[in-house]
C-alpha positions, -999 to 999 in steps of 0.1 A, spaced: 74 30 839 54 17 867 66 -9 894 37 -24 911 13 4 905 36 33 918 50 58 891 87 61 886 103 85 872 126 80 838 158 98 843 166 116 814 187 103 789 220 119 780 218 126 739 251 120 725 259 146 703 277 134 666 309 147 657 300 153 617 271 179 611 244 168 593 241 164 556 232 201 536 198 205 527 193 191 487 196 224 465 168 235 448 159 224 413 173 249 380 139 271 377 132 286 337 101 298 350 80 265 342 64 242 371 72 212 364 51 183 383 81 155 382 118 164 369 116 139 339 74 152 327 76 174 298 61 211 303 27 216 303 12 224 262 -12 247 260 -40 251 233 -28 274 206 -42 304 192 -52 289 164 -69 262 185 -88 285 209 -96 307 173 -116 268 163 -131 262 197 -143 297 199 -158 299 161 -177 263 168 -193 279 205 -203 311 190 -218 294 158 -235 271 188 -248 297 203 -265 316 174 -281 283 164 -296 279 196 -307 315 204 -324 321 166 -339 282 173 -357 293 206 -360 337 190 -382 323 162 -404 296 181 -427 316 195 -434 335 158 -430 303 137 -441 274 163 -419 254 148 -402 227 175 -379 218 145 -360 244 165 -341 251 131 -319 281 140 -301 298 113 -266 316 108 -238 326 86 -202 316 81 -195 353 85 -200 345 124 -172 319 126 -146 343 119 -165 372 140 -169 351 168 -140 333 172 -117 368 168 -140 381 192 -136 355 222 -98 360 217 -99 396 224 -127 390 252 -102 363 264 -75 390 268 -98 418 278 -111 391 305 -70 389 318 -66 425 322 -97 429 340 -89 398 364 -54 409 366 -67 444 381 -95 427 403 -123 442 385 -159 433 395 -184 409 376 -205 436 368 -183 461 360 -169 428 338 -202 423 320 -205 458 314 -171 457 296 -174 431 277 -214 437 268 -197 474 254 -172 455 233 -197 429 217 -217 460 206 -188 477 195 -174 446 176 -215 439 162 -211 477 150 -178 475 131 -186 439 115 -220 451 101 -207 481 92 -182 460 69 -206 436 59 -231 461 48 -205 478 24 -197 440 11 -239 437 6 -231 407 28 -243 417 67 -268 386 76 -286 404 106 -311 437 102 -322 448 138 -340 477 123 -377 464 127 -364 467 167 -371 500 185 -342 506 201 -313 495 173 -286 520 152 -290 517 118 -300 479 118 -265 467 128 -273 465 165 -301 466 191 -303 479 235 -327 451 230 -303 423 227 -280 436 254 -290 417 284 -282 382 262 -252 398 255 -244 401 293 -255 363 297 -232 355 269 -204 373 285 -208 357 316 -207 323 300 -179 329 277 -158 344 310 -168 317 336 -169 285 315 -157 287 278 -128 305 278 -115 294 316 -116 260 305 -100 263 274 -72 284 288 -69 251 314 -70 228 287 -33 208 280 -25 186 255 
């Protein structure tokens, strides 16, 4: 307060202390272990397995289009860009995201690093390649042959594919499986 440009003081005011405590604190909500944004929103619904199984089969299918389209241009110069596959790879694909998808959990879980990561999950798509060609041969059915590569193990895989394996692995780990694991319905 000032009183023709001197300063005075303000005396300090006496607080008057209430005679009933103040109200408890509200209690905190019943927890079953799920967040819940607002007490009347439904939990959060995840894709199923079933669903991932789908989304995983159509990106790996995708993929092998794309990569035979651009393998083959430079031997058949044709800007078609017609890739080819199987319907072998929807099943081989999508069961093989799932298990990268839990493989990628334990390995985030334990802090692993990216490399050591790609390395992982590059030993695990040659491991899976292996065993599914290894079927599909005794079936007459397996629709790759790496054996006109230099560095492949009886036809069924190649070292030569490995770094687009790593690419792959990086891009199923950072963008297709992390954003179908965030996906709700």
């Amino acid at each position: 307060m000032e009183l023709r440009g001197r300063k005075i003081p303000r005396s300090k005011e006496k607080t008057v202390k209430s005679s009933t405590p103040p109200p408890p604190p509200p209690a905190p909500p019943q927890s079953n272990g799920i967040r819940r944004s607002a007490p009347s929103s439904p939990p959060p619904l995840f894709l199923s397995p079933i669903t991932r199984l789908y989304i995983y089969a159509l990106h790996g299918l995708l993929c092998e289009l794309v990569f035979t389209s651009f393998w083959d241009l430079p031997r058949t110069r044709d800007l078609r860009l017609l890739g080819h596959s199987s319907l072998w790879s929807l099943p081989m694909y999508s069961l093989a995201l799932l298990a990268i998808e839990k493989l990628r959990n334990l390995l985030l879980s334990r802090n692993t690093w990216l490399p050591f990561r790609l390395v992982a999950y590059t030993l695990f798509i040659y491991l899976w390649e292996l065993s599914w060609g290894a079927g599909l041969t005794l079936l007459r059915a397996c629709p790759w042959d790496y054996s006109g590569f230099t560095y492949n193990f009886k036809g069924l895989v190649t070292l030569e594919y490995a770094p687009f394996w790593a690419v792959a692995a990086l891009i199923a780990e950072k963008f297709v499986i992390k954003n179908t694991l965030r996906f709700q319905i």
